[in-house]
N, CA, C and O of each residue as an XYZ file, in Angstrom:
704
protein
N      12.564    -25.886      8.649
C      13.049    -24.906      9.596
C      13.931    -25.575     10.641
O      14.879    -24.998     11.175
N      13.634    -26.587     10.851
C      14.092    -27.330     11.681
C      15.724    -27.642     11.075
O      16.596    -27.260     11.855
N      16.062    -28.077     10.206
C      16.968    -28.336      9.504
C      17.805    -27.523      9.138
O      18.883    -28.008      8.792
N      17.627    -25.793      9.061
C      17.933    -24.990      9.062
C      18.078    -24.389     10.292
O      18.355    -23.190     10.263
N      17.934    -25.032     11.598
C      17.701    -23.914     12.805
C      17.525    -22.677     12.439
O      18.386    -21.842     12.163
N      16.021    -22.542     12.441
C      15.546    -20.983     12.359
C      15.367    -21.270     13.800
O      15.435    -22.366     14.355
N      15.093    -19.939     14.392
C      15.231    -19.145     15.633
C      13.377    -19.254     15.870
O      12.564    -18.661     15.162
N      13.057    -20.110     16.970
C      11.890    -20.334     17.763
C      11.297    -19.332     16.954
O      10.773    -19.579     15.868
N      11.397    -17.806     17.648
C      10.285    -16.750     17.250
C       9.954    -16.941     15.707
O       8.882    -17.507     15.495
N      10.587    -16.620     14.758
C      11.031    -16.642     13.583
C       9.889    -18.215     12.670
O       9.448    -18.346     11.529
N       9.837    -18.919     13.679
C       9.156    -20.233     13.184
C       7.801    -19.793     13.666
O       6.788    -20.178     13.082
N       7.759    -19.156     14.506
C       6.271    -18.700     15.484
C       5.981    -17.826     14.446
O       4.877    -18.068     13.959
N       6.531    -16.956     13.960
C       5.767    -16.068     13.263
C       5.800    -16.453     11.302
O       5.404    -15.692     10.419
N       6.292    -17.590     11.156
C       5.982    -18.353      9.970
C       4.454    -18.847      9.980
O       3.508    -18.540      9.255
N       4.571    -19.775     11.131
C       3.300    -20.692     11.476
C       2.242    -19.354     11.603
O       1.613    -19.177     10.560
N       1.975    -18.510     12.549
C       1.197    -17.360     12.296
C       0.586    -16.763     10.908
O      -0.597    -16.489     10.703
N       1.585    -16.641     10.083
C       1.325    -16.337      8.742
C       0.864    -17.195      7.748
O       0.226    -16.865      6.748
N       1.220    -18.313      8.074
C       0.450    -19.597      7.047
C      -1.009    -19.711      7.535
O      -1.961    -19.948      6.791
N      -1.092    -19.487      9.078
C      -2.591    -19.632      9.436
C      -3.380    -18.406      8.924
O      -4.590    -18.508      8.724
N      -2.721    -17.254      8.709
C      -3.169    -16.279      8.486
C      -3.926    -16.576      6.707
O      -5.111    -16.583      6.376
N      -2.856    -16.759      5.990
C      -3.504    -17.087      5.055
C      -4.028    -17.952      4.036
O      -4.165    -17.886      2.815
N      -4.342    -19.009      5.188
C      -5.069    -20.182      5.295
C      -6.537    -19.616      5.104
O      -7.255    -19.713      4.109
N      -6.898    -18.751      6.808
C      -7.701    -17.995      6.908
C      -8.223    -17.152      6.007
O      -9.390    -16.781      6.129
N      -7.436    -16.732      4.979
C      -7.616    -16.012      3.896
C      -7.356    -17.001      2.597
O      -6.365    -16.815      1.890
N      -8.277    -18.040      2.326
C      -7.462    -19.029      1.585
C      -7.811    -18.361      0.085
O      -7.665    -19.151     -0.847
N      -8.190    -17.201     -0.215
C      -8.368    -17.111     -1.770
C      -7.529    -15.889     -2.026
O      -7.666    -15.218     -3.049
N      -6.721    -15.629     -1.147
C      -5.340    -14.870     -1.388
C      -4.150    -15.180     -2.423
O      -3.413    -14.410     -3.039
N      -4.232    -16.713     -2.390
C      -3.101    -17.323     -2.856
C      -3.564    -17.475     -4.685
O      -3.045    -17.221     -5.772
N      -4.905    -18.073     -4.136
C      -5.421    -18.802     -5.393
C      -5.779    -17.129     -6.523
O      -5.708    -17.182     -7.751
N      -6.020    -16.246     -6.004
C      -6.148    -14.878     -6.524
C      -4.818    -14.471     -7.174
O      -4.958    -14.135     -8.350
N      -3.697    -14.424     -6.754
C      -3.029    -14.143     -6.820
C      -2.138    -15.024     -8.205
O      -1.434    -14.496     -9.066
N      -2.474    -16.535     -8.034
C      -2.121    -17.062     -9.334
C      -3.168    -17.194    -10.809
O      -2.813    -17.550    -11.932
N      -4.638    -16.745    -10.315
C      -5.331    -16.467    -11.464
C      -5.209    -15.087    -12.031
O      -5.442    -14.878    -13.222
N      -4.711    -13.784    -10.887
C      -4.852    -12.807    -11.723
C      -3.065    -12.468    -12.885
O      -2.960    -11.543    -13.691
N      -1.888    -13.578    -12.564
C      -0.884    -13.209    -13.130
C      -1.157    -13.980    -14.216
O      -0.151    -14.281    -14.859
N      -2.626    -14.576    -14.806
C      -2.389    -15.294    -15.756
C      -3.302    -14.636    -16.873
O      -3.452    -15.051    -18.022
N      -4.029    -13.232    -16.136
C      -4.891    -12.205    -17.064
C      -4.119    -11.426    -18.164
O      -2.933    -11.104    -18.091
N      -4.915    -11.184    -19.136
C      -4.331     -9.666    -19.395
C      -4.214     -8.380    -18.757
O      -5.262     -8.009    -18.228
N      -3.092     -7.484    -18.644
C      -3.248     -6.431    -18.612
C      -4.437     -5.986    -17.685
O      -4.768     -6.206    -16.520
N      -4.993     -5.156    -18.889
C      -6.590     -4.319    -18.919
C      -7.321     -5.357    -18.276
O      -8.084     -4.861    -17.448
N      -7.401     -6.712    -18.328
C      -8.313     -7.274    -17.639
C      -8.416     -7.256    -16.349
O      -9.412     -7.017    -15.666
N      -7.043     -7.593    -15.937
C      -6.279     -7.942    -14.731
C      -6.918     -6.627    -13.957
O      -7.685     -6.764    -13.004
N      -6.450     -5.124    -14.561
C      -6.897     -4.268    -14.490
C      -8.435     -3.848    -13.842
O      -8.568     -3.208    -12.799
N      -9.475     -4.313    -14.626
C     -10.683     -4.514    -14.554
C     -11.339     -5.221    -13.535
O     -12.498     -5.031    -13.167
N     -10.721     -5.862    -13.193
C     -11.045     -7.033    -12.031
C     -10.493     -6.200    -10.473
O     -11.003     -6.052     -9.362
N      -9.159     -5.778    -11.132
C      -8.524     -5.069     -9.339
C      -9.669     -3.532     -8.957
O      -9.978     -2.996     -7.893
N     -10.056     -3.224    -10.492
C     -10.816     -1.764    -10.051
C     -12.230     -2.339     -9.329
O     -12.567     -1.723     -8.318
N     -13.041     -3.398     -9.727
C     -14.345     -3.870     -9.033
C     -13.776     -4.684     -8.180
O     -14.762     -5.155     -7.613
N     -12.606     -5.303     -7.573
C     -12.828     -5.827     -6.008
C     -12.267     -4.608     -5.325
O     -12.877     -4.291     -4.304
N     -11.341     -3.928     -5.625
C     -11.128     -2.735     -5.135
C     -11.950     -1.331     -4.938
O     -11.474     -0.386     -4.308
N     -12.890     -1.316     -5.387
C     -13.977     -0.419     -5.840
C     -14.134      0.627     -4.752
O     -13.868      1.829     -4.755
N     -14.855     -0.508     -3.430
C     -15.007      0.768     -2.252
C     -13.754      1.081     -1.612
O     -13.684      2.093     -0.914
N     -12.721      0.300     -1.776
C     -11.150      1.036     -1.312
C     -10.737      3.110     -2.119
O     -10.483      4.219     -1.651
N     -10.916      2.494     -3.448
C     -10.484      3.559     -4.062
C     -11.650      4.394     -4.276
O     -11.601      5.348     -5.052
N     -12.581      4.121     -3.702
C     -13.853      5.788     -3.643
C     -13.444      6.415     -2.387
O     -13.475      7.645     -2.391
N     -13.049      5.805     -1.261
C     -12.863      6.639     -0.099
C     -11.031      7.658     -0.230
O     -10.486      8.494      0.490
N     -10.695      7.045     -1.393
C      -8.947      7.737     -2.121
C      -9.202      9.031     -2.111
O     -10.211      9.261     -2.778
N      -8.788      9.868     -1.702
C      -9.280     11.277     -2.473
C      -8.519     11.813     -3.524
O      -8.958     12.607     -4.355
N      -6.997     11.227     -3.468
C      -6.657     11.588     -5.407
C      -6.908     10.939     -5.811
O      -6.140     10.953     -6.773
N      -8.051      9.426     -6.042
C      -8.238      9.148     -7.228
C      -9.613      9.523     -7.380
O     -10.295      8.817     -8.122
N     -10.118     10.458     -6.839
C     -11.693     10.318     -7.207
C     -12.191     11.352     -8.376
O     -13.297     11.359     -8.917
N     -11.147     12.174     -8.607
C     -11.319     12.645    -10.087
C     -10.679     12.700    -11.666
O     -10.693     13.491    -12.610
N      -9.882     10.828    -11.231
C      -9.323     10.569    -12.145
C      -9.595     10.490    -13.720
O     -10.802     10.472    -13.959
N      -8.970     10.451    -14.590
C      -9.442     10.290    -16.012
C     -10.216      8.069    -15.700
O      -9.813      7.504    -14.683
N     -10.808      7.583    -16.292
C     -11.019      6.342    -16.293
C     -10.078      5.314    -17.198
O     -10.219      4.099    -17.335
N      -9.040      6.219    -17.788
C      -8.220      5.579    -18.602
C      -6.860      5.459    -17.467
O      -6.218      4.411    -17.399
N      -6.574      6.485    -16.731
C      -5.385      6.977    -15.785
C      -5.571      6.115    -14.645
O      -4.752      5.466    -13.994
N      -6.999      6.260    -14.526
C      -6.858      4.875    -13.088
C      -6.632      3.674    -13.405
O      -6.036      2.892    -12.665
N      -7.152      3.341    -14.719
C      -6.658      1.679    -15.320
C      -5.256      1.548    -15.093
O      -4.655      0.680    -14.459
N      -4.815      2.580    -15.729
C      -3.205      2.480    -15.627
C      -2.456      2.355    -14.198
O      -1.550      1.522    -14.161
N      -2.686      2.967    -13.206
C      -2.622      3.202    -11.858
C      -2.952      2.012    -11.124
O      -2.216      1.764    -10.170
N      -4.099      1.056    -11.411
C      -4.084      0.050    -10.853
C      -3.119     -1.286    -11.301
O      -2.775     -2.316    -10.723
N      -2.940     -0.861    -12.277
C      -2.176     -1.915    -12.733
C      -0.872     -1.973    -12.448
O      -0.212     -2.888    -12.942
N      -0.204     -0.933    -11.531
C       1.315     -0.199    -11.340
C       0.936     -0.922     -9.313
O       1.772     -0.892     -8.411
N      -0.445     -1.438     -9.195
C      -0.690     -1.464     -7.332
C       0.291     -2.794     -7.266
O       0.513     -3.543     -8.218
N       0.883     -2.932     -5.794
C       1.282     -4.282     -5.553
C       0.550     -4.197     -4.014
O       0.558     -3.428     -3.053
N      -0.184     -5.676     -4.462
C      -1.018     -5.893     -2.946
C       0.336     -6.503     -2.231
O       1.140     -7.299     -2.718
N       0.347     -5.733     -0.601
C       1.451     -6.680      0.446
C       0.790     -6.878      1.282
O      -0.048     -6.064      1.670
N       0.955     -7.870      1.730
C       0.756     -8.418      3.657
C       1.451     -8.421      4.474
O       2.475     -9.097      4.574
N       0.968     -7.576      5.292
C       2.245     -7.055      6.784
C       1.640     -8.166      7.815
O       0.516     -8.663      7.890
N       2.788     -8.353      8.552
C       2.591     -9.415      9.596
C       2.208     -8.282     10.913
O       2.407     -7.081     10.734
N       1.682     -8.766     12.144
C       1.517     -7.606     13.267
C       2.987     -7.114     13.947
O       3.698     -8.034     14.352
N       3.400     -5.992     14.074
C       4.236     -5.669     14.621
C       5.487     -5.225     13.121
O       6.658     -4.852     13.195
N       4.872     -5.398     12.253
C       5.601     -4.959     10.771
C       5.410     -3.286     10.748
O       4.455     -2.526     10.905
N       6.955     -3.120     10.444
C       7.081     -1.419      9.666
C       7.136     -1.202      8.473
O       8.176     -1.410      7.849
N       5.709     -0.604      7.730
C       5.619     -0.407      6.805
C       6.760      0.679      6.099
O       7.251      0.429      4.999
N       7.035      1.647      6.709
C       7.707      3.122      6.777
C       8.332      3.472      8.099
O       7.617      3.068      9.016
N       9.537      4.149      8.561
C      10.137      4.589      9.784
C      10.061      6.108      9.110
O       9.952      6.604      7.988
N      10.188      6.540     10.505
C      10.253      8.391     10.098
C      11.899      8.534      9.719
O      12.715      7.668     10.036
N      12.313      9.998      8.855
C      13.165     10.211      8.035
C      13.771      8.955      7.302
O      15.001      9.001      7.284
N      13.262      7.909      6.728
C      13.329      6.989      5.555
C      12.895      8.112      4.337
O      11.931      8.876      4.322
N      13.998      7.914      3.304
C      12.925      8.503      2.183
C      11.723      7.697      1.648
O      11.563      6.482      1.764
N      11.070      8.405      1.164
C       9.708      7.756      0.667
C       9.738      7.322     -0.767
O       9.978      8.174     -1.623
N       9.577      6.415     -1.018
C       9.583      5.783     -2.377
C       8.403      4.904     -2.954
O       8.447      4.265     -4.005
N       7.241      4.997     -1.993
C       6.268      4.685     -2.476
C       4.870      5.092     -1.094
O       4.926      5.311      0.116
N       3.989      5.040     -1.890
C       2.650      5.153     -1.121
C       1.651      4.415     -1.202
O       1.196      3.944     -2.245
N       0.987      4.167      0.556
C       0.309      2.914      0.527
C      -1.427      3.969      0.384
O      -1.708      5.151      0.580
N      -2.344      2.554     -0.118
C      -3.817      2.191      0.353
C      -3.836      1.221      1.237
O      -3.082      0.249      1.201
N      -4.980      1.498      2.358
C      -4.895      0.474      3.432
C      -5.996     -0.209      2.649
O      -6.927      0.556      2.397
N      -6.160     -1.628      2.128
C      -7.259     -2.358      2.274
C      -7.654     -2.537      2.989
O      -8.783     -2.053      3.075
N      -7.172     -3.346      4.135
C      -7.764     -4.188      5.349
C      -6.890     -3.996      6.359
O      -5.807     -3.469      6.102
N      -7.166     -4.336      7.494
C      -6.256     -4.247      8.692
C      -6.366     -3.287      9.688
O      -7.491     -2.843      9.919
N      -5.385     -2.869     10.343
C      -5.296     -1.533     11.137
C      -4.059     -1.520     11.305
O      -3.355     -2.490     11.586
N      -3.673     -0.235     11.115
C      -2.183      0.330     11.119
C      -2.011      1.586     12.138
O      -3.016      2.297     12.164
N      -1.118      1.942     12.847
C      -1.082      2.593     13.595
C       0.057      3.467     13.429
O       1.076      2.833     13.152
N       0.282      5.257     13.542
C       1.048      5.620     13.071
C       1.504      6.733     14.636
O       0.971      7.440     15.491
N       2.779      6.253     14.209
C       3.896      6.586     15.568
C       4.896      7.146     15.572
O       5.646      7.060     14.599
N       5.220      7.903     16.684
C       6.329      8.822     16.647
C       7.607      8.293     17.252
O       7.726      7.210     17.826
N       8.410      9.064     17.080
C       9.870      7.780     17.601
C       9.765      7.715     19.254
O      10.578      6.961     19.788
N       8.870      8.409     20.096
C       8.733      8.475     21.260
C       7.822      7.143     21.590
O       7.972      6.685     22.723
N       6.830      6.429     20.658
C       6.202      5.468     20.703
C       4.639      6.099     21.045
O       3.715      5.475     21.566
N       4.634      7.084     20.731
C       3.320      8.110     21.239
C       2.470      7.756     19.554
O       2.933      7.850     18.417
N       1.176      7.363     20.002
C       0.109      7.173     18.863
C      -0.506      8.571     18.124
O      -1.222      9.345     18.759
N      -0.174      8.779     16.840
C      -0.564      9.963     16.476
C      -1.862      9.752     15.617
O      -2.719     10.624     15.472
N      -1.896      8.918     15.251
C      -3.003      8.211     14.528
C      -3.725      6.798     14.029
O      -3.097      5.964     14.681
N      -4.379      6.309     13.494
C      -4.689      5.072     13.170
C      -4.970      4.794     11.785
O      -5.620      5.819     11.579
N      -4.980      4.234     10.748
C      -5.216      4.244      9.827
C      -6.194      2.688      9.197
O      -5.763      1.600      9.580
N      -7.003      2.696      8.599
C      -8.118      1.239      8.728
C      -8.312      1.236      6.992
O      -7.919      2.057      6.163
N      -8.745      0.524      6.897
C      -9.492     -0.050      5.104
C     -10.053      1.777      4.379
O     -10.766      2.595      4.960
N      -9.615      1.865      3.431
C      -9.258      3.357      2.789
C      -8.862      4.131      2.862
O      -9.267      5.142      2.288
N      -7.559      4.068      3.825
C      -6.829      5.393      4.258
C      -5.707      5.200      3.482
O      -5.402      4.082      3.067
N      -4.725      6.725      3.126
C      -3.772      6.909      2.452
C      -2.870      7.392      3.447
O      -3.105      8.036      4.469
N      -1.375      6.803      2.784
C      -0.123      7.099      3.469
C       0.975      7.115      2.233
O       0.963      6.578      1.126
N       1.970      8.003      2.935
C       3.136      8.195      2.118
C       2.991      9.267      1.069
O       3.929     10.005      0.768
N       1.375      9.365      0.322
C       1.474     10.516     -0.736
C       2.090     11.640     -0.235
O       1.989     12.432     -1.172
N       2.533     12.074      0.453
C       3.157     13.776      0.691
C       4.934     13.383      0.027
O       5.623     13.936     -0.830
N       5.134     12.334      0.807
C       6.576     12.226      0.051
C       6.516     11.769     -0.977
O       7.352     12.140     -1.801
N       5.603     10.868     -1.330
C       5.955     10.822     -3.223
C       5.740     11.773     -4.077
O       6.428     12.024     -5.067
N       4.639     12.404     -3.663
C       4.499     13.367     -4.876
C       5.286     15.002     -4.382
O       5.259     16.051     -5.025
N       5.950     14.732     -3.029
C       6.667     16.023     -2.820
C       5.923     17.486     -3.128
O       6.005     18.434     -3.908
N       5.339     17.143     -2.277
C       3.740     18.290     -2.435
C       4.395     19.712     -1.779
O       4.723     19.929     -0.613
N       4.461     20.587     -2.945
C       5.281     22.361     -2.741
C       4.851     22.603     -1.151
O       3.758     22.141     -0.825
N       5.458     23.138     -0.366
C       5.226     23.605      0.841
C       6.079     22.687      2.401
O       6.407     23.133      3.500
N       6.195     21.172      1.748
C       6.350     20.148      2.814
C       7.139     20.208      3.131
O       7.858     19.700      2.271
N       7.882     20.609      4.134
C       8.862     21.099      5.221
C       9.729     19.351      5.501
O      10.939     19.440      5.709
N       9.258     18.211      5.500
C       9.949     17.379      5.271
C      10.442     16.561      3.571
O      10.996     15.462      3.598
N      10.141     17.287      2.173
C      10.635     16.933      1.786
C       9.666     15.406      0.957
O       8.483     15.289      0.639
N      10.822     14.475      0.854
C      10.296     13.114      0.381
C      10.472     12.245      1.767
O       9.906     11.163      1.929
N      11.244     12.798      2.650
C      11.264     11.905      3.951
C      10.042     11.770      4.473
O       9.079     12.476      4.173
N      10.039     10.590      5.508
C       8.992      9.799      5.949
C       8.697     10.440      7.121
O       9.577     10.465      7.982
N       7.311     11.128      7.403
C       6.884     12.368      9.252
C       7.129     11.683      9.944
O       7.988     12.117     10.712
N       6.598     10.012     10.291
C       6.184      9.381     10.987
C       6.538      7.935     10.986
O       7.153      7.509     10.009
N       6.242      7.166     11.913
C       6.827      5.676     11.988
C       5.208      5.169     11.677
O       4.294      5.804     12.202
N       4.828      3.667     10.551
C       3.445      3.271      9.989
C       3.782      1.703     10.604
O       4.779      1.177     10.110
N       2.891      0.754     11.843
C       3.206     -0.284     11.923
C       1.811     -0.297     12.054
O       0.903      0.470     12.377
N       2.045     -1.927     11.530
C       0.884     -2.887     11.340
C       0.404     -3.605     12.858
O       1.147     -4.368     13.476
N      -0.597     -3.318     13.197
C      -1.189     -3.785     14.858
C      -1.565     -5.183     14.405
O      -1.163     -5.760     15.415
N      -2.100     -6.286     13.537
C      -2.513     -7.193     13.189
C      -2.168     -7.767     11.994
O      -0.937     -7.752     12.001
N      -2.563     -8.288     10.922
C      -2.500     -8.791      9.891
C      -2.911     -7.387      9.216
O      -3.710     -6.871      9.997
N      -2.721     -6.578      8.149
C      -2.751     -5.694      7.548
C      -2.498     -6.016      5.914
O      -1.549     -6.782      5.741
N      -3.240     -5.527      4.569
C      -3.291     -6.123      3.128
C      -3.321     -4.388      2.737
O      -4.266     -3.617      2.906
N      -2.147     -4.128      2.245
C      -2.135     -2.748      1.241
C      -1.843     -2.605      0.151
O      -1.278     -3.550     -0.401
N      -2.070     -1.522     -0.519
C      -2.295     -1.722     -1.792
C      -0.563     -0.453     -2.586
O      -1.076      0.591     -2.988
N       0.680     -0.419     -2.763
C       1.688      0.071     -2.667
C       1.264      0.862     -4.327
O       0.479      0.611     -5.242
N       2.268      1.879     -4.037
C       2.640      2.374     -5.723
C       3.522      3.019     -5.325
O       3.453      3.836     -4.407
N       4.525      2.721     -5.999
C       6.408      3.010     -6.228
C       6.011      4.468     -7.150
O       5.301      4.682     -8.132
N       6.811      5.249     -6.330
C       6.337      6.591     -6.966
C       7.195      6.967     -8.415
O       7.129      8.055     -8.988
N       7.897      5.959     -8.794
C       8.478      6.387    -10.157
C       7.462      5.833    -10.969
O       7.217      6.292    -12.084
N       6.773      4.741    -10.411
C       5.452      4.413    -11.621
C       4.617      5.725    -11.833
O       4.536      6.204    -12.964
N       4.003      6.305    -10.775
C       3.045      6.838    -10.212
C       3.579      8.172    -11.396
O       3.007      8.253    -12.483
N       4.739      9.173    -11.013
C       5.497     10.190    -12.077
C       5.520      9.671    -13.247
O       5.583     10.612    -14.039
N       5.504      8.689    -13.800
C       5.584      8.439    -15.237
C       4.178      8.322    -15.733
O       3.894      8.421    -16.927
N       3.234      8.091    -14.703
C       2.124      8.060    -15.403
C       1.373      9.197    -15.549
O       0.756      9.412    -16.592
N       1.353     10.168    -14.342
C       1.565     11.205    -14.542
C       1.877     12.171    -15.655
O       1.178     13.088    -16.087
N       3.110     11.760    -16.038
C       3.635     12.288    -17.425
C       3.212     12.575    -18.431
O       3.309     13.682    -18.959
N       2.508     11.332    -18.992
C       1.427     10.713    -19.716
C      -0.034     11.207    -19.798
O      -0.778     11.127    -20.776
N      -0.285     11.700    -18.658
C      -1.428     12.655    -18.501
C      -1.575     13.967    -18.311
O      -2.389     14.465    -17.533
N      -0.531     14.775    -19.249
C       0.029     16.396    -18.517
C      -2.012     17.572    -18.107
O      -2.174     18.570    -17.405
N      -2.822     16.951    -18.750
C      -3.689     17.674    -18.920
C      -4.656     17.667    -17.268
O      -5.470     18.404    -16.711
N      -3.970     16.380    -16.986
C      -5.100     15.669    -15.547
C      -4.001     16.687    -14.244
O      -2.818     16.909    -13.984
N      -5.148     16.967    -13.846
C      -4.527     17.991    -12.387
C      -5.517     17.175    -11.232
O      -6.636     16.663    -11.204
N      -4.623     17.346    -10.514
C      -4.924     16.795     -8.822
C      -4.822     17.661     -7.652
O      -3.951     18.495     -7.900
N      -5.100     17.765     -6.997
C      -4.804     18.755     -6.121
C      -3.426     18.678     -5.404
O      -3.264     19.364     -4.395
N      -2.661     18.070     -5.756
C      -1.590     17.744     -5.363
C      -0.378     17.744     -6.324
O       0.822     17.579     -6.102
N      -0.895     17.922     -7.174
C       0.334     17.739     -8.725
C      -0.017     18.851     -9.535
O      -1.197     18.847     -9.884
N       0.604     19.705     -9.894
C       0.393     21.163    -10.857
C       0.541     20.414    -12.278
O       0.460     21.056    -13.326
């Protein structure tokens, strides 16, 4: 960094993040044993450490057990640094988070707190799945920042529609 003149802050919030997942040292090592699974396994493993994340989900709790395999395997775990925007309001929406861990705080462009969001809460589903009635559309209501270190669990909603597809028989309360 040094060699590169990165910008003080910029190095402050490197060093922050290495301690961070230092602190979390089986992040890394997880992350290179599960790209070396199969599939379905890989699969199998994200549904039992993920387990009590996705019971508190409420569209996945009456999934087919074949549809959620598939669904987990479409997740990308991210790590937001504190003061990270997950989503700004009118962004279109192109994917929807699970909170694993953290606390996220959700804000209006006035900087006024409309809500909080902690380990099993959902965001973004209204614009991905463009749920009949929503007066905004696929755009984003609200501004989603990360108050601390924050670990979510993403799905890019063109995965999410194709899998969908695949399951014309499975209804959600959110998808006809």
């Amino acid at each position: 960094m040094k060699i590169r003149d990165v910008d003080a802050d910029v190095k402050r919030k490197i060093v922050h993040w290495f301690d961070y997942i230092r602190s979390q040292r089986y992040f890394l090592e997880e992350l290179g044993l599960l790209a070396c699974l199969p599939d379905k396994l890989k699969a199998q493993i994200v549904l039992q450490v993920y387990r009590d994340t996705f019971r508190q989900v409420h569209i996945f709790k009456n999934c087919e057990p074949g549809l959620l395999l598939e669904i987990v395997l479409k997740l990308k775990l991210q790590v937001y640094c504190p003061g990270d925007y997950l989503c700004k309001q009118g962004d279109v929406g192109k994917e929807m988070y699970i909170v694993k861990s953290g606390l996220l705080k959700v804000i209006d462009n006035n900087g006024r707190i409309l809500a909080s969001l902690n380990g099993g809460s959902v965001f973004g589903e209204i614009s991905v799945l463009e749920i009949p009635g929503s007066t905004s559309g696929n755009r984003r209501i609200a501004n989603v920042v990360s108050v601390g270190y924050s670990e979510c669990l993403s799905l890019c909603k063109q995965d999410l529609l194709a899998l969908l597809q695949d399951y014309p028989k499975v209804s959600t309360p959110y998808v006809e």
